[in-house]
C-alpha positions as CSV (number, residue, x, y, z in Angstrom):
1,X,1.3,-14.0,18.1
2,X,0.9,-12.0,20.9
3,X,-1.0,-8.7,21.3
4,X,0.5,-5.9,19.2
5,X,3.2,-3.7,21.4
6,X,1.9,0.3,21.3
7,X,4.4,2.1,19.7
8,X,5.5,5.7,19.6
9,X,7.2,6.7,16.2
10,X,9.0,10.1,16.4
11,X,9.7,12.5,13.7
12,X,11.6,16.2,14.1
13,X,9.8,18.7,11.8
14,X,12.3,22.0,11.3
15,X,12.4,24.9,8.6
16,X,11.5,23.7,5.0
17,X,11.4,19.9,6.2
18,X,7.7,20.0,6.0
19,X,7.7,20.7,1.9
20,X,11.1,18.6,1.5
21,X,10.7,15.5,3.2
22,X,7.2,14.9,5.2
23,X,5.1,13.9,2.5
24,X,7.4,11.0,1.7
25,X,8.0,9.8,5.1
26,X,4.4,9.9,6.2
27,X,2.8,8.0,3.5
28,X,5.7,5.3,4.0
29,X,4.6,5.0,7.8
30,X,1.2,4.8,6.7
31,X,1.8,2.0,4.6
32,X,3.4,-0.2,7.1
33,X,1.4,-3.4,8.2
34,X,2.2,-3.3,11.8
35,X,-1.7,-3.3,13.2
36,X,-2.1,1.1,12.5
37,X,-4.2,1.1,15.7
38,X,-0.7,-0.2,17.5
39,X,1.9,2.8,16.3
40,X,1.2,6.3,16.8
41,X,3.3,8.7,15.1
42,X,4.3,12.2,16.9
43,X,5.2,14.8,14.4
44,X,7.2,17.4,16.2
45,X,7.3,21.3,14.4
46,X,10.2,22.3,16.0
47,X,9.3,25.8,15.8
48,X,7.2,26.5,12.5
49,X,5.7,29.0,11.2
50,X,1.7,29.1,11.1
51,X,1.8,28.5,7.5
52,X,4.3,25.4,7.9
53,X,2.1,23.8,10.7
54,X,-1.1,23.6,8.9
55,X,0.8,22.0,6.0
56,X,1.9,19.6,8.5
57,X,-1.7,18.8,9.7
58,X,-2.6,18.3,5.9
59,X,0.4,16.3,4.7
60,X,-0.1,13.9,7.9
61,X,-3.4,14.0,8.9
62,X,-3.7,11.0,11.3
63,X,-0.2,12.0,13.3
64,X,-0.5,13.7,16.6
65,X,2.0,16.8,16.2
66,X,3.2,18.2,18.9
67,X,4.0,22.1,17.8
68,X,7.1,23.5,20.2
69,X,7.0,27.9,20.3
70,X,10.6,27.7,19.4
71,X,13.5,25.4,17.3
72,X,15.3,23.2,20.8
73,X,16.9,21.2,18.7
74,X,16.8,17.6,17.4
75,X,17.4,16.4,20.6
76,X,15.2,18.3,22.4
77,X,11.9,17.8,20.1
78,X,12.8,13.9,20.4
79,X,12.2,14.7,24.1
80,X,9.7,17.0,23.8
81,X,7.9,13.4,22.3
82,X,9.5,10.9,24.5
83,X,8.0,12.5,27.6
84,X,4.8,12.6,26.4
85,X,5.5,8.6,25.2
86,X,6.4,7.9,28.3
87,X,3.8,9.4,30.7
88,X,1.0,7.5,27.5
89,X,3.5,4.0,28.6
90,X,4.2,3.1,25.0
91,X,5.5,0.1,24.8
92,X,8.9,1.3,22.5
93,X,9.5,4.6,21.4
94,X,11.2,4.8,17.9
95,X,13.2,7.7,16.4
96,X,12.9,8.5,13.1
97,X,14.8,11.2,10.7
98,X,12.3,12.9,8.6
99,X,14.2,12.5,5.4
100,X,14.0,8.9,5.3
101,X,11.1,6.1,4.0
102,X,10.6,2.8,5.2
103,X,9.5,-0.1,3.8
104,X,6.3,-1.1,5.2
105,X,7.2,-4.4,7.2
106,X,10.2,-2.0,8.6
107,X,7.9,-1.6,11.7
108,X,6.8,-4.7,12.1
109,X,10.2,-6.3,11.6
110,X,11.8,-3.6,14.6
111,X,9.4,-4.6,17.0
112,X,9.6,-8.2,16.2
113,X,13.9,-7.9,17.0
114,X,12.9,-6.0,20.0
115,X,10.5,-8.3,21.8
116,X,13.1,-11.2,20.9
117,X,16.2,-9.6,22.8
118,X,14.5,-7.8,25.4
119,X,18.0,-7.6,27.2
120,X,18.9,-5.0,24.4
121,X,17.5,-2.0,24.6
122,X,18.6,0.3,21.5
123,X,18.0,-1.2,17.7
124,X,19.4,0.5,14.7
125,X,17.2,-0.4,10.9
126,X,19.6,-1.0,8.1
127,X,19.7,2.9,6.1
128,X,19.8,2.3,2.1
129,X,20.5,5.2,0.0
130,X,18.4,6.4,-2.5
């Protein structure tokens, strides 16, 4: 198998999201068994409050979060990210809702569809509901 492709996984943090959702998506991310030294993931606080941002840090302790002064959006803390992605030249840059979980090969499993059709250059994962 081939080295391990550097990935960028994104997640938009906003309002009560932190307390809601983070703790569930992070420890399914940190699960996965795509090589953890391969995948970074960028938590974006799309403007938090103080309080909000250090639960962040503590609720997802190895992510890099990127903490933007004001709310610009989903769009515009996926940005925010994918610049930062890009100028780093990650290999694929993933978006990911914060309410979700994945199954740990879900990583691992996108990357491997990717580097198969590398004439396609969106992927969508199967959602499941709860």
């Amino acid at each position: 198998m081939p080295a391990s492709r550097r990935v960028a996984v994104i997640v938009v943090n906003h309002q009560d999201y932190t307390r809601r959702y983070l703790s569930d998506c992070y420890a399914s991310l940190a699960a996965q068994t795509y090589p953890a030294d391969s995948f970074t993931c960028f938590i974006v606080n799309n403007g938090l409050s103080d309080a909000e941002a250090r639960l962040t840090k503590r609720l997802a302790p190895s992510s890099r979060i990127l903490r933007l002064p004001e709310n610009v959006g989903w769009g515009g803390g996926n940005n925010a990210a994918i610049r930062i992605a890009l100028e780093e030249r990650f290999d694929y840059i993933v978006l990911l809702n914060i309410d979700v979980t994945v199954d740990s090969t879900w990583l691992a499993h996108l990357v491997r569809a990717a580097d198969g059709r590398p004439d396609t250059h969106i992927f969508q994962s199967l959602i499941l509901l709860h």
